[in-house]
ROTOR-814352 format. One record per residue: chain; x, y negated, z of N, C-alpha, C in turn. Coordinates in Angstrom, 1 decimal, always signed. Layout:
  fitor      nu      nv      nw     cau     cav     caw      cu      cv      cw
      A       X       Y       Z       X       Y       Z       X       Y       Z
...
//
This chain:
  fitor      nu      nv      nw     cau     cav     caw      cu      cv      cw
      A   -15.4  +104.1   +45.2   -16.8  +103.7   +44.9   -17.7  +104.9   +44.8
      A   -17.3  +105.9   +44.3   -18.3  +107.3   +43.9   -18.5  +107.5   +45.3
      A   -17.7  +107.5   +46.4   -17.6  +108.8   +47.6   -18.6  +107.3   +48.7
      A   -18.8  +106.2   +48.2   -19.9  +105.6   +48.8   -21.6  +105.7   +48.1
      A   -21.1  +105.7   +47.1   -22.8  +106.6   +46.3   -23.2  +107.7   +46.2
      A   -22.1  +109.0   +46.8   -22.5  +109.8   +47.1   -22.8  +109.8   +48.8
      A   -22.2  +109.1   +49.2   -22.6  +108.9   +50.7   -24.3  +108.4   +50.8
      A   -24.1  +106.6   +50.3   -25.7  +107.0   +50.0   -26.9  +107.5   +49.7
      A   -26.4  +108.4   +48.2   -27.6  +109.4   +48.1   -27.7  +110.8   +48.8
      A   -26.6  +110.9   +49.8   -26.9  +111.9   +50.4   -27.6  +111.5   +52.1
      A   -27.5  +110.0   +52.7   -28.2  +109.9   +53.5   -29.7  +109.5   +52.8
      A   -29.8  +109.0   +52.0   -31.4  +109.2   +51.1   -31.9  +110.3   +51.0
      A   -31.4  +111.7   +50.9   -31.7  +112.8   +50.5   -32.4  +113.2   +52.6
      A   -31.2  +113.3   +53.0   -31.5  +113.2   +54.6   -32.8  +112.3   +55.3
      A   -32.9  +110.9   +55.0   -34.2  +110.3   +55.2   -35.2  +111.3   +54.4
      A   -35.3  +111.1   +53.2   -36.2  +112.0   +52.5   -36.8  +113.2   +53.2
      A   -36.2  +114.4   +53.6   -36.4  +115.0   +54.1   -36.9  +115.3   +55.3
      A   -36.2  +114.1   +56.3   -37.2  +113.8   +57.4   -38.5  +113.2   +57.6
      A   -38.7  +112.6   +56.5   -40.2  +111.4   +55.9   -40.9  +112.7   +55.6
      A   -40.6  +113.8   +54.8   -41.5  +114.5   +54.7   -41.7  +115.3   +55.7
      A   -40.7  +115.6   +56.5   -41.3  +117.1   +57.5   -42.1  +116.1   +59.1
      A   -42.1  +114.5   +59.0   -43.0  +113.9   +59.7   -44.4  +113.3   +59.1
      A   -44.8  +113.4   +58.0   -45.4  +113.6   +57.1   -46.6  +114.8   +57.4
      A   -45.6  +115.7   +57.2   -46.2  +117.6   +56.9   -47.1  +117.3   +58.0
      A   -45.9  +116.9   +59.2   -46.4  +117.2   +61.2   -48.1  +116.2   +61.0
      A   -47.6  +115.5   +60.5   -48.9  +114.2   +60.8   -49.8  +115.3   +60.0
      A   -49.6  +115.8   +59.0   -51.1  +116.4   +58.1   -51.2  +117.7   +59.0
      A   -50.5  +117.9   +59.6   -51.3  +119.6   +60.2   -51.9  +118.9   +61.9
      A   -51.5  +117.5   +62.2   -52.2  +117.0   +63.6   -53.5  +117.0   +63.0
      A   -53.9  +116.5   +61.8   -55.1  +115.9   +61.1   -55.6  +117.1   +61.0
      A   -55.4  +118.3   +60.3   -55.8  +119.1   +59.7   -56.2  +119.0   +58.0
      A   -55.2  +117.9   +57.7   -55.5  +117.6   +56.2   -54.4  +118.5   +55.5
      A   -54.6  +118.3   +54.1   -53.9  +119.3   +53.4   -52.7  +118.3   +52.8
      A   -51.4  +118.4   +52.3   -50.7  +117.6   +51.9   -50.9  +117.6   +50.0
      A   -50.8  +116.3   +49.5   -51.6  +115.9   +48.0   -50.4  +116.4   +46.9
      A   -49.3  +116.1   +47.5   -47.9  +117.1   +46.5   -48.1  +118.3   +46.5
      A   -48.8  +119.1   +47.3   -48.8  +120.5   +47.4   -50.6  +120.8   +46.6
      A   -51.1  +119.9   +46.8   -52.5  +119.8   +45.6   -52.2  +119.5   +43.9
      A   -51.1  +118.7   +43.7   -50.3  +118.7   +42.7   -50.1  +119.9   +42.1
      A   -49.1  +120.4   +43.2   -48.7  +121.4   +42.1   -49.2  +122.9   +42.2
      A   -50.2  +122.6   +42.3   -51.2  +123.8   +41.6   -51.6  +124.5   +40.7
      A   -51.9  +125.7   +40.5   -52.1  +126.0   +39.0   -52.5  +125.3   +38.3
      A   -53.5  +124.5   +38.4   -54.5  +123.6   +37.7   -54.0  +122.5   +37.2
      A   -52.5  +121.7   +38.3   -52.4  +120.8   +37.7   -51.7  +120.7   +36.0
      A   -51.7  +119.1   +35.5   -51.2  +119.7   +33.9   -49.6  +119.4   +34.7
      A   -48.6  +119.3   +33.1   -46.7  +119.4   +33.3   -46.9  +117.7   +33.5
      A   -47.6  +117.5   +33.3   -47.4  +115.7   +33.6   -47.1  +115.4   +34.9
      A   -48.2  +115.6   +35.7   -47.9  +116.1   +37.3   -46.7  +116.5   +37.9
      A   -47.1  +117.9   +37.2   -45.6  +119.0   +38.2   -44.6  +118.9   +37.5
      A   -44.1  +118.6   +36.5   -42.7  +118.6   +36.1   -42.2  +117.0   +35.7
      A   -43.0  +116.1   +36.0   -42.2  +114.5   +35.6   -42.6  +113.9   +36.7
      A   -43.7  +113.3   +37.4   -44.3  +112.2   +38.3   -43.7  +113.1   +39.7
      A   -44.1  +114.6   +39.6   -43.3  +114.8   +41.4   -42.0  +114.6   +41.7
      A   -41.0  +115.2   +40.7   -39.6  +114.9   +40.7   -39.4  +113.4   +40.5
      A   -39.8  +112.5   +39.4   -39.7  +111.0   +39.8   -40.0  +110.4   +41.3
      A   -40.9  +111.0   +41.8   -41.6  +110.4   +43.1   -40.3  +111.0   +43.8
      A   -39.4  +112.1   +43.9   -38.8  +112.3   +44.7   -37.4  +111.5   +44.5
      A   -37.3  +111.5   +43.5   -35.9  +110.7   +43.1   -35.7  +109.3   +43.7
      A   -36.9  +108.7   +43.6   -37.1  +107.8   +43.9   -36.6  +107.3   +45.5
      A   -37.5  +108.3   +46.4   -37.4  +108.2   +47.4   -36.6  +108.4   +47.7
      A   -35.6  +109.3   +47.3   -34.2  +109.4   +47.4   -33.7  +108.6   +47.2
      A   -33.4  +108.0   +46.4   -32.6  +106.2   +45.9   -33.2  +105.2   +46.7
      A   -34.4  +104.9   +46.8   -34.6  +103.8   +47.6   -34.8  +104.0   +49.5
      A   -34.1  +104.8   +49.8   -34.3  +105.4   +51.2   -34.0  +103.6   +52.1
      A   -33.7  +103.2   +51.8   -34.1  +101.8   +52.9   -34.9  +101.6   +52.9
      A   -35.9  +101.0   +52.2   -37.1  +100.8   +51.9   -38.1  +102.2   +53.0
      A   -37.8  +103.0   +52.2   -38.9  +104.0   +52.9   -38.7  +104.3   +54.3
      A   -37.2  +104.2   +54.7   -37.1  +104.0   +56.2   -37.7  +102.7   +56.9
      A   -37.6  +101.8   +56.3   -37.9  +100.3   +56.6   -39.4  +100.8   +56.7
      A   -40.0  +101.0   +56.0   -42.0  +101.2   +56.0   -42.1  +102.1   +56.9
      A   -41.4  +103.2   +57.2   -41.9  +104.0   +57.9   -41.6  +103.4   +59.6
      A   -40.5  +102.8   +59.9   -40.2  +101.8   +60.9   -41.6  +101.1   +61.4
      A   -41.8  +100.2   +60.1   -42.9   +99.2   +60.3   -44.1   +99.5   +60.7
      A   -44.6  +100.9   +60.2   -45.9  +101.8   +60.6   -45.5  +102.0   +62.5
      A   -44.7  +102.2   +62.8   -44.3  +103.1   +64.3   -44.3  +101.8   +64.8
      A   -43.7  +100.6   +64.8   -43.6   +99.9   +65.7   -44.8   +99.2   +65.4
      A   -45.6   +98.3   +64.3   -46.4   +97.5   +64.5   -47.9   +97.8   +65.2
      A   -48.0   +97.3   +66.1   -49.5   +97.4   +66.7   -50.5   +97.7   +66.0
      A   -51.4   +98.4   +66.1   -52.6   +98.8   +65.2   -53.8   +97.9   +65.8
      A   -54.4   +96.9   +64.8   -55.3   +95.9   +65.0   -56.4   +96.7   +64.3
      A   -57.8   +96.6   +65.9   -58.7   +97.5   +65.4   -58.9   +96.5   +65.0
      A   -60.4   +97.8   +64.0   -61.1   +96.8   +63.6   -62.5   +96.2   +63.6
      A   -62.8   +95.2   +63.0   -63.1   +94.4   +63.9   -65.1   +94.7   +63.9
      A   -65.6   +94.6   +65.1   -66.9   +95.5   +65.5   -68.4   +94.8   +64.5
      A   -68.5   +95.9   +63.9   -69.7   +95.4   +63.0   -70.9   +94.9   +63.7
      A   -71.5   +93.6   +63.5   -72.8   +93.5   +64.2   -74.1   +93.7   +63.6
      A   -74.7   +94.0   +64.3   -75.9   +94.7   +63.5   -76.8   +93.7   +62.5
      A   -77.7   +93.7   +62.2   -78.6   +92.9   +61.0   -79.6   +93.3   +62.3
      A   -79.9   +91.9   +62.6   -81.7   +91.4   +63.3   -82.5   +90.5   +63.1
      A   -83.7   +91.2   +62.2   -84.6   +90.1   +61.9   -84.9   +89.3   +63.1
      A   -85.0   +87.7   +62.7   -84.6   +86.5   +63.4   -86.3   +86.0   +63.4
      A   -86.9   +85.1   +64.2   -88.2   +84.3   +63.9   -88.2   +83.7   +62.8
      A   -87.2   +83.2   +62.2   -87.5   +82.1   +61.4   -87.5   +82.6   +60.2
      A   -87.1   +84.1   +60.0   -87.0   +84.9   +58.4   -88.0   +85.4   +58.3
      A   -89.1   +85.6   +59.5   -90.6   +85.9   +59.2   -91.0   +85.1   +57.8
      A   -91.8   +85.9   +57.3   -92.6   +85.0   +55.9   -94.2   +85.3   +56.4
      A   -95.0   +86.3   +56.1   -96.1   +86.7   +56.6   -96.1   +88.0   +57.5
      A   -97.5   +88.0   +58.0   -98.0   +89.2   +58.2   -99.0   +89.8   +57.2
      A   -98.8   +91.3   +56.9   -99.4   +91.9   +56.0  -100.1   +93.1   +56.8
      A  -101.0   +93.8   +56.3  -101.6   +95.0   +56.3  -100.9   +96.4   +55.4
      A  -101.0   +97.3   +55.8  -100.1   +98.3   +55.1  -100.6   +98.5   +54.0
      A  -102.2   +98.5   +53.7  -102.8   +98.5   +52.4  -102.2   +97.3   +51.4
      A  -101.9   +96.2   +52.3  -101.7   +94.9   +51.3  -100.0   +95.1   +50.7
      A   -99.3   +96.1   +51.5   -98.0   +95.8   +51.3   -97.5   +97.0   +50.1
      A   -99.0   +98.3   +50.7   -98.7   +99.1   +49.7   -99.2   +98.9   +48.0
      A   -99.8   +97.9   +48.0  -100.5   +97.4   +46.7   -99.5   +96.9   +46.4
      A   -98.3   +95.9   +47.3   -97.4   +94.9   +46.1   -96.7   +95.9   +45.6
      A   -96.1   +96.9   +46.6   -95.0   +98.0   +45.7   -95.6   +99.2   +45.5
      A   -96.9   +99.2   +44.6   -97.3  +100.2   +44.1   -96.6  +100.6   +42.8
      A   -95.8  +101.7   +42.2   -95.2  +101.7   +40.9   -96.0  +102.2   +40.0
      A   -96.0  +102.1   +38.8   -96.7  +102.2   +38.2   -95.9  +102.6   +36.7
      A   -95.3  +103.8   +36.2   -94.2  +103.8   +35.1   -94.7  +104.3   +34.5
      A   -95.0  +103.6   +33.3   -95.3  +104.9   +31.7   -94.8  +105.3   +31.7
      A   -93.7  +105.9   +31.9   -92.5  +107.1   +31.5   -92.7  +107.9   +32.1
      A   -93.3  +107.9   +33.3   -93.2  +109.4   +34.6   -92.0  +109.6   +35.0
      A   -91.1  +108.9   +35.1   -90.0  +108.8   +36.1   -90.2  +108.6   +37.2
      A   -91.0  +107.9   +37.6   -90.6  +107.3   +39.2   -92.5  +108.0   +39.3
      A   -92.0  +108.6   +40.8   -93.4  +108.3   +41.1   -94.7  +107.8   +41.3
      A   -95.8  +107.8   +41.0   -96.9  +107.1   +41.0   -97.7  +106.8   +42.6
      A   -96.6  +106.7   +43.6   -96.9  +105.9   +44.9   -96.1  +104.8   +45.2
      A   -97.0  +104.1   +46.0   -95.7  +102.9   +46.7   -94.6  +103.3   +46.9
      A   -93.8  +102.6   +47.0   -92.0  +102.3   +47.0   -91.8  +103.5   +45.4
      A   -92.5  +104.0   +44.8   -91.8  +105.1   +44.0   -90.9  +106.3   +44.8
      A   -89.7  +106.3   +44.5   -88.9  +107.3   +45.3   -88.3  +107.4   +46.8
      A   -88.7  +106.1   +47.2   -88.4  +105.4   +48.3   -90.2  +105.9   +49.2
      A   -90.7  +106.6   +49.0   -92.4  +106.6   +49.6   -92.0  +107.5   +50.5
      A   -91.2  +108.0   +50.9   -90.8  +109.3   +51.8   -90.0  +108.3   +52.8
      A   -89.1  +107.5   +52.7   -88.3  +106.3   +53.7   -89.6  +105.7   +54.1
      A   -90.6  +104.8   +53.2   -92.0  +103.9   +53.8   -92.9  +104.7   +54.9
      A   -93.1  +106.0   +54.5   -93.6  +107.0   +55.4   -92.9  +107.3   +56.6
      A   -91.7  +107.1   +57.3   -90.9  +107.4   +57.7   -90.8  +106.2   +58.9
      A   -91.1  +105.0   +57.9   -90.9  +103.8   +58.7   -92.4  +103.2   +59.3
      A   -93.5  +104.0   +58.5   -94.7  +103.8   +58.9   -95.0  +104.5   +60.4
      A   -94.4  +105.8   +60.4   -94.5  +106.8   +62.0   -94.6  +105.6   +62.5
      A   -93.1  +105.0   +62.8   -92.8  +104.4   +63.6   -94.0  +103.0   +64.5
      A   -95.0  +103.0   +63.5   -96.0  +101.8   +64.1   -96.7  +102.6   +65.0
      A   -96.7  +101.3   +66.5   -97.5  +102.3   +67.4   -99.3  +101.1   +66.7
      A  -100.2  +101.5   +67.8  -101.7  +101.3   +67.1  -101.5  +100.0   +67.4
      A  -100.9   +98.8   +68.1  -101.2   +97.1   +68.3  -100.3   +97.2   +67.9
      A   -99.4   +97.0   +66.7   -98.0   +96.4   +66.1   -98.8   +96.3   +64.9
      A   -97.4   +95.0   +64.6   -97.8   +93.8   +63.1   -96.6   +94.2   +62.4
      A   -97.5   +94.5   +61.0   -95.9   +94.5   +60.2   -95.7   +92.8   +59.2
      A   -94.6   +92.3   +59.5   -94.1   +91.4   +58.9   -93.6   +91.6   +57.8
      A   -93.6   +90.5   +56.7   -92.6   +91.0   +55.5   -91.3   +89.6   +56.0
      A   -90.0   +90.3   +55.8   -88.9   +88.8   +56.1   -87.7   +88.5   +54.7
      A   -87.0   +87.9   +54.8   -86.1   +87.2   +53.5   -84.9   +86.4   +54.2
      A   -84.5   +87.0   +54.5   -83.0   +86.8   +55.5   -81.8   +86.7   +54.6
      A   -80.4   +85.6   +54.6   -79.4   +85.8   +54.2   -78.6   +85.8   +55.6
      A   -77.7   +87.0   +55.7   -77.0   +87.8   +56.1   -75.7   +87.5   +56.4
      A   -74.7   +86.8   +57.6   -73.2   +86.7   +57.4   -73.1   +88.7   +57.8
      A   -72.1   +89.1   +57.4   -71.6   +90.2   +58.1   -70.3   +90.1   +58.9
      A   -69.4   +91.0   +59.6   -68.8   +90.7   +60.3   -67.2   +90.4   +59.3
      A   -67.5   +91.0   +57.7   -66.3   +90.5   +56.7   -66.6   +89.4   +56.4
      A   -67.4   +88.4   +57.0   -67.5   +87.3   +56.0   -68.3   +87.2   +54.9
      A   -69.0   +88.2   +54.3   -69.9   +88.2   +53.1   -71.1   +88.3   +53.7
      A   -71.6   +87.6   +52.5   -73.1   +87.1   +52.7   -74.0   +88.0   +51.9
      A   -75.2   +88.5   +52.4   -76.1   +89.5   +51.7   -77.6   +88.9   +51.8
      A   -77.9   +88.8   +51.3   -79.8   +88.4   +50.8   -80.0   +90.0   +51.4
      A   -81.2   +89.7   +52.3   -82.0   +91.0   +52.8   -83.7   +90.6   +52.9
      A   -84.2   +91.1   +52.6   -85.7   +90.9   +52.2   -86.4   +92.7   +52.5
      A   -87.5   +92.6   +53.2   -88.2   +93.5   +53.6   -89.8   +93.6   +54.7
      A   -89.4   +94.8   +55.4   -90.7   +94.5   +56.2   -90.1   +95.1   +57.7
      A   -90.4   +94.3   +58.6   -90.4   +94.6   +60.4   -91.6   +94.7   +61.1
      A   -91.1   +95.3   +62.0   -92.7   +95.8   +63.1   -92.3   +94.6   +64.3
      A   -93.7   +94.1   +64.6   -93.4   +93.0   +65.6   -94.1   +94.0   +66.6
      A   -94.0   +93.8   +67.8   -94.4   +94.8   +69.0   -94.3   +94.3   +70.1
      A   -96.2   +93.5   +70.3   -96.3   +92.6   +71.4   -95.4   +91.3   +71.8
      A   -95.1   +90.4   +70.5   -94.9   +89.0   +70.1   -93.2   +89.3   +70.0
      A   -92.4   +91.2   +70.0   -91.3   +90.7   +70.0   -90.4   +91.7   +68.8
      A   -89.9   +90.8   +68.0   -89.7   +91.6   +66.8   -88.4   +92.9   +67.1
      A   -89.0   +93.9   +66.6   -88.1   +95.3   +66.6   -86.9   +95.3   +65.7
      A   -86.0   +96.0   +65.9   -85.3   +96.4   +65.2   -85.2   +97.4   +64.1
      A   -86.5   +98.1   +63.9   -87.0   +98.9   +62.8   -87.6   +97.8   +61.3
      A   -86.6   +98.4   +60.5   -86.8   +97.4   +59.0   -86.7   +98.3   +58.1
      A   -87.9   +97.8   +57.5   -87.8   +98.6   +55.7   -87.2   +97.5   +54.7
      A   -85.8   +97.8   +54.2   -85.6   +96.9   +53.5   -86.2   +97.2   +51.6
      A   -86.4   +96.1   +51.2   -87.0   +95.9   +49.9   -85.9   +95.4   +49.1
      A   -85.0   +94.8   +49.3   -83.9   +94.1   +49.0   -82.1   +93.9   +49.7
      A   -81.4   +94.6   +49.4   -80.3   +94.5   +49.7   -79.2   +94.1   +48.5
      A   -78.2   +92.5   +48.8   -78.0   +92.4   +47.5   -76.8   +91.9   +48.4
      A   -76.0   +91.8   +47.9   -74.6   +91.1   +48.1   -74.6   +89.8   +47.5
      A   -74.2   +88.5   +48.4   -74.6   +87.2   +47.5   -72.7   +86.6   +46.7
      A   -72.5   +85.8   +45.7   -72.0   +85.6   +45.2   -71.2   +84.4   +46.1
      A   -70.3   +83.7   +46.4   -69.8   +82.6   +47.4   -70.5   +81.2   +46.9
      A   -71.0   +81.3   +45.2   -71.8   +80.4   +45.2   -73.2   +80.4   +45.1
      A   -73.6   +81.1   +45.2   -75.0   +81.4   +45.1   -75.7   +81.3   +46.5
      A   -74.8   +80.9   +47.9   -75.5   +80.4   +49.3   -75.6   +79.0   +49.3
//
């Protein structure tokens, strides 16, 4: 019975050591640094380097099925990309009005007794509105819109803002005013 539990903890000790030195290979393809060796650093405390690394290793030593089994399952199973984000485009029907930049800069003009936030429209955000204002050529309409959002996870986002329409056809340049993540009951 011993000379088969020493048989298995010494093929565990053998996996082990091969999991790591294909491990190391994968971190120097990457150019990453390996996190056991960030461990045990001067810096780290004895909690680290003298209990959790040697448990982590023991470990993997005793349960060497397992860790061969995962490492198996990584090499053979197909890697399912993922899956292609679609963009956010204001739609006709999420139009609300058309505004004047004077009228849009009056609603989000800030105004803080404290002197925290800036005393121009958007507050800290007036350097983004400036940014999105270049962008109007001299015949473009800025819209304000109020769009709920599928994304490509399935979650739904309330977006609310302003777009440049450009000769009856709406652009893809948006100042948003509102970005919120919605709740599954709150659609």
């Amino acid at each position: 019975m011993m000379l088969y539990f020493l048989g298995y903890m010494l093929m565990g000790l053998l996996v082990h050591m091969l999991m790591r030195f294909l491990h190391q290979r994968s971190l120097a393809r990457a150019g990453e640094t390996d996190i056991l060796v960030s461990i045990l650093d001067k810096e780290a405390d004895w909690l680290d380097k003298w209990l959790l690394t040697p448990l982590v290793h023991v470990l993997m030593t005793a349960f060497w099925p397992v860790l061969l089994l995962a490492r198996l399952w990584i090499a053979i199973k197909p890697e399912k990309p993922l899956p292609e984000e679609k963009p956010f485009s204001v739609q006709a029907e999420d139009l609300q009005q058309q505004l004047t930049i004077t009228e849009i800069e009056q609603r989000h003009y800030i105004s803080d007794p404290l002197g925290a936030v800036p005393a121009l429209p958007f507050g800290h955000l007036h350097s983004a509105w400036l940014a999105f204002m270049e962008k109007l050529q001299p015949d473009d309409e800025i819209w304000s819109f109020d769009a709920v959002w599928e994304n490509s996870w399935q979650r739904k986002e309330h977006l609310a803002g302003y777009v440049i329409r450009r000769d009856g056809v709406i652009s893809d340049e948006c100042f948003y005013t509102t970005i919120r993540a919605l709740d599954s009951e709150s659609t």
